[in-house]
C-alpha positions in Angstrom: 14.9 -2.5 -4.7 15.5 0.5 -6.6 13.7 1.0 -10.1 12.3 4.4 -11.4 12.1 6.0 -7.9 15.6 5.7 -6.8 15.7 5.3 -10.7 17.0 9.2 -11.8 20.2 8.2 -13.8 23.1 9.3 -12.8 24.8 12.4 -13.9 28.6 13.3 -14.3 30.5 13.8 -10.9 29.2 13.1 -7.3 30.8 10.2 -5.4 31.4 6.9 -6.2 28.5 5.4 -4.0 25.8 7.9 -5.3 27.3 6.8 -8.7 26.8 2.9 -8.0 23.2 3.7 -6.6 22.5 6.2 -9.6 23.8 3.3 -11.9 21.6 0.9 -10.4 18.7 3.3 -10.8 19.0 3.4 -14.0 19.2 0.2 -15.1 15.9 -0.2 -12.7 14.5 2.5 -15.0 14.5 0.7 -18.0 12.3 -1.7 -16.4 10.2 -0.1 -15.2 7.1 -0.1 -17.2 7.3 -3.9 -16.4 7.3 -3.1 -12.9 4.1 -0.9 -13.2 1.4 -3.4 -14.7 0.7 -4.9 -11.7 0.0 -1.0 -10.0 -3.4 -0.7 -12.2 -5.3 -3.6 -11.7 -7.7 -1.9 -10.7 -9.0 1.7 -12.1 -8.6 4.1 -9.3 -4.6 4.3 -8.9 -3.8 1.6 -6.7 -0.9 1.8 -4.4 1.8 -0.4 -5.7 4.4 0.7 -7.5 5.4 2.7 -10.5 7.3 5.5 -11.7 10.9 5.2 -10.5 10.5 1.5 -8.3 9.9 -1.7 -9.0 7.1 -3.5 -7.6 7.9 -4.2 -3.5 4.0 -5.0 -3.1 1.3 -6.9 -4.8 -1.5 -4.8 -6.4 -4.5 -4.1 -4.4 -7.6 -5.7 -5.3 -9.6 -4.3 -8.2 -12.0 -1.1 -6.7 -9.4 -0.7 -3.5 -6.6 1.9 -3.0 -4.3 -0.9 -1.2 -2.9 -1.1 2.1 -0.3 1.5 1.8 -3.2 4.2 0.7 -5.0 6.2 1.9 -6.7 8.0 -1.0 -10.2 8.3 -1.4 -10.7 7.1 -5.3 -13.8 6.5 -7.6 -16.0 3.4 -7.3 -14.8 1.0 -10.6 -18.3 -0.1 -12.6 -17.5 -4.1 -13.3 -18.0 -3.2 -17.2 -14.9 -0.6 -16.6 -13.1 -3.0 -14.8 -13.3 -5.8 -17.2 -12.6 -3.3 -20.1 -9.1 -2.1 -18.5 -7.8 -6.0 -17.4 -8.3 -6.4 -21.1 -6.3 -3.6 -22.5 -3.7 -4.6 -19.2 -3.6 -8.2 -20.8 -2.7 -6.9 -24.0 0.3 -4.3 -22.4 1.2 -7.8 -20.4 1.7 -9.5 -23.3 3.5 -6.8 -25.3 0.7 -6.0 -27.4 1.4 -2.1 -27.4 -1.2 -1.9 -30.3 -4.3 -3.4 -28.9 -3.6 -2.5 -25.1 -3.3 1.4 -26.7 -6.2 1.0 -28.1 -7.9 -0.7 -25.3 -6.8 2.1 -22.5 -7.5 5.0 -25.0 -11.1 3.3 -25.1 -11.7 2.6 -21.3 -10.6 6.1 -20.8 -13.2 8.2 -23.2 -15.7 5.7 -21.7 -15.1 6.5 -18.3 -13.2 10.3 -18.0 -13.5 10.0 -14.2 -10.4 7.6 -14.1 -6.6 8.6 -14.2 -5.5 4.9 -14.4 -6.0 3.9 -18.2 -4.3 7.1 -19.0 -1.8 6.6 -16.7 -0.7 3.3 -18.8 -1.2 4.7 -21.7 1.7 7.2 -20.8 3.8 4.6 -19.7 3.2 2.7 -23.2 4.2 6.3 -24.9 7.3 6.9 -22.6 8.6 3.1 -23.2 8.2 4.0 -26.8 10.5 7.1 -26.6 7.4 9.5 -26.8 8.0 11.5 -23.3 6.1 14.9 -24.8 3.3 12.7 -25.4 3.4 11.4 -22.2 4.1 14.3 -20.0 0.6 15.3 -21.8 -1.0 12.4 -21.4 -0.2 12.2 -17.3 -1.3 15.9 -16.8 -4.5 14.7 -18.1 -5.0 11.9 -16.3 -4.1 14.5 -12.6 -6.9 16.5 -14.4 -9.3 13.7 -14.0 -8.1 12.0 -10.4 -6.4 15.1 -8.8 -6.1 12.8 -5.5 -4.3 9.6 -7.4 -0.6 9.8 -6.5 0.4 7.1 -8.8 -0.9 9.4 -11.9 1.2 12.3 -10.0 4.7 10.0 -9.4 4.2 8.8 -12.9 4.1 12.4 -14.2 7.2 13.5 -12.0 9.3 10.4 -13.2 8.3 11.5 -16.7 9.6 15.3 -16.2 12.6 13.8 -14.7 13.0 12.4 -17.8 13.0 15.1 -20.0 15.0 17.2 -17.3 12.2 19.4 -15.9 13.8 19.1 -13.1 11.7 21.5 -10.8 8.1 20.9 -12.5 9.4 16.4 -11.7 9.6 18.1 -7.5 6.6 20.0 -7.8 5.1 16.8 -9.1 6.1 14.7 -6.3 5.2 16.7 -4.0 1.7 16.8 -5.3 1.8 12.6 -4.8 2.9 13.3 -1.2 -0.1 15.9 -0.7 -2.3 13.5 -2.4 -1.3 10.5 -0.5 1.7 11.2 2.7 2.0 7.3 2.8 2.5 6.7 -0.8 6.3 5.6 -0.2 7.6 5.8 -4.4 6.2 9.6 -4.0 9.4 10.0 -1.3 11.7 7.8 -2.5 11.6 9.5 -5.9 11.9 12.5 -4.1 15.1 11.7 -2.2 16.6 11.0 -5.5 15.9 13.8 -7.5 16.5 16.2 -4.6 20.2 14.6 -4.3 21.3 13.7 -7.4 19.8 16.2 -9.8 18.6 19.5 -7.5 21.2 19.2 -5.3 19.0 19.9 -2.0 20.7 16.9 0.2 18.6 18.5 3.0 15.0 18.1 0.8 16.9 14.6 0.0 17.6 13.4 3.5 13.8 14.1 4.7 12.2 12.1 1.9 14.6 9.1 2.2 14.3 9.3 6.1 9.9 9.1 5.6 10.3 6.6 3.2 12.5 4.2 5.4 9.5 5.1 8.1 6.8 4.2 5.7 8.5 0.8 4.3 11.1 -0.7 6.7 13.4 -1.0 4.0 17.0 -1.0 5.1 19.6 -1.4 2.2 20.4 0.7 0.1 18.2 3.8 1.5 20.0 3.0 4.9 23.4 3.8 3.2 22.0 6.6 1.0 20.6 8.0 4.6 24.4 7.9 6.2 26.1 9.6 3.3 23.6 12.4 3.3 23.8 12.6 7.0 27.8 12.7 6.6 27.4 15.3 4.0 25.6 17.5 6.4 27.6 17.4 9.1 24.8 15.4 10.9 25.4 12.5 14.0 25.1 8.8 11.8 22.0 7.2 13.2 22.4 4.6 16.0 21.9 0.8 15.3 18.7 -0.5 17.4 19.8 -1.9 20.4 22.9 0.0 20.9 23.2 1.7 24.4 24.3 5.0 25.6 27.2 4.3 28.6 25.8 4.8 32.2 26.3 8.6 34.0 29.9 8.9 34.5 31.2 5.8 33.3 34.7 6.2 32.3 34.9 6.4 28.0 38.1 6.4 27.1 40.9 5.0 24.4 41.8 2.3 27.7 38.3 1.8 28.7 36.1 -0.8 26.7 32.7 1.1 27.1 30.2 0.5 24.7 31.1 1.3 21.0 30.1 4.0 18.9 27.2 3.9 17.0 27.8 3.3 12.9 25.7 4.1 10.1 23.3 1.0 9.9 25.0 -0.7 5.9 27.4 2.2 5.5 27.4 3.8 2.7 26.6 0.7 0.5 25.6 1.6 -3.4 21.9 1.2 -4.5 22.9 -2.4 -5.7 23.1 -3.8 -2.4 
């Protein structure tokens, strides 16, 4: 499922699939901020989702960096932790006001954490305010330089406001931070294609995050096109076998079949 990460909008031209995934994307995008409440239940940047996807996994447990993570994070006090799931509650429930107010607070009480600041952007960016945001995000790096959540979010956010280069530089930051935070990749992947036009930066990221995840449509079709595009072999379906030493292959001679992109080239929708 393809929110904010595979979430960069589309832009004019490209082909029709990257259009339909692009498309997709988008319309992800807008829900995005949804997707992302369940990602800071606890304080120290959990690994679920954010920025570009929508949520694939639950949250980790308040004080853990979930299963996918590896980061090393700060220890949540119980009086922080009760504090945040408050101002969360209120963001929830579409309280903008009081959940503001609420993460602003948790955040000058505790400047160790990137994770109230981190919602708090994504309350400003919903609202239209993506300067605001940007700022608030390169804050919150400031505090937990090792939370890839807080540096996904910020790259997602330059996408945004078409800093196109600082959105990579951001990612790759997430990556360094964390290699098996997957959103960091897939956001990647999409920026690198559709926006920077790097299918080769593109291809790499979509091919980890597959590793990393499992997930077979739509990055398995993305994966094929880009493959076509460079002039690469598709990738072989498991289970498909290479013919025996000098078995006959030939247009009259059955043989085993050629091996096919995994879904084609289906869109993002898929």
């Amino acid at each position: 499922m393809w929110s904010r990460a595979s979430s960069e909008p589309a832009r004019s031209g490209g082909g029709a699939a990257r259009g339909a995934r692009a498309g997709t994307a988008a319309r992800a995008a807008a829900n995005s901020a949804a997707a992302v409440l369940g990602a800071f239940a606890c304080l120290s940047a959990c690994a679920a989702t954010l920025a570009e996807p929508a949520a694939t996994a639950p949250a980790a447990a308040p004080g853990t960096t979930g299963a996918a993570s590896t980061a090393n994070h700060p220890q949540v006090p119980e009086a922080a932790r009760a504090d945040f799931n408050r101002a969360l509650n209120y963001m929830r429930a579409g309280n903008t006001v009081e959940a503001e107010l609420g993460f602003k607070q948790v955040a000058l009480t505790y400047p160790q954490f990137a994770a109230p600041l981190v919602n708090l952007a994504i309350l400003q960016r919903k609202s239209g305010h993506l300067d605001q945001a940007e700022e608030t995000l390169k804050s919150a790096v400031a505090r937990e330089n090792g939370s890839a959540v807080a540096w996904t979010e910020l790259g997602a956010t330059q996408r945004m406001r078409g800093e196109f280069t600082d959105a990579a530089a951001s990612y790759e930051r997430a990556i360094a931070a964390d290699p098996r935070y997957a959103p960091a990749w897939r956001n990647l992947g999409v920026l690198s294609d559709l926006y920077l036009g790097d299918p080769n930066r593109a291809l790499k990221a979509f091919e980890q995050y597959q590793e990393l995840t499992g997930e077979d449509k739509p990055v398995t079709g993305w994966i094929a096109e880009l493959r076509q595009r460079l002039g690469l072999p598709p990738v072989k379906r498991p289970g498909s076998a290479e013919p025996a030493p000098g078995s006959p292959r030939d247009s009259s001679s059955p043989g085993p079949a050629s091996a096919a992109p995994a879904s084609g080239t289906q869109g993002a929708g898929g």
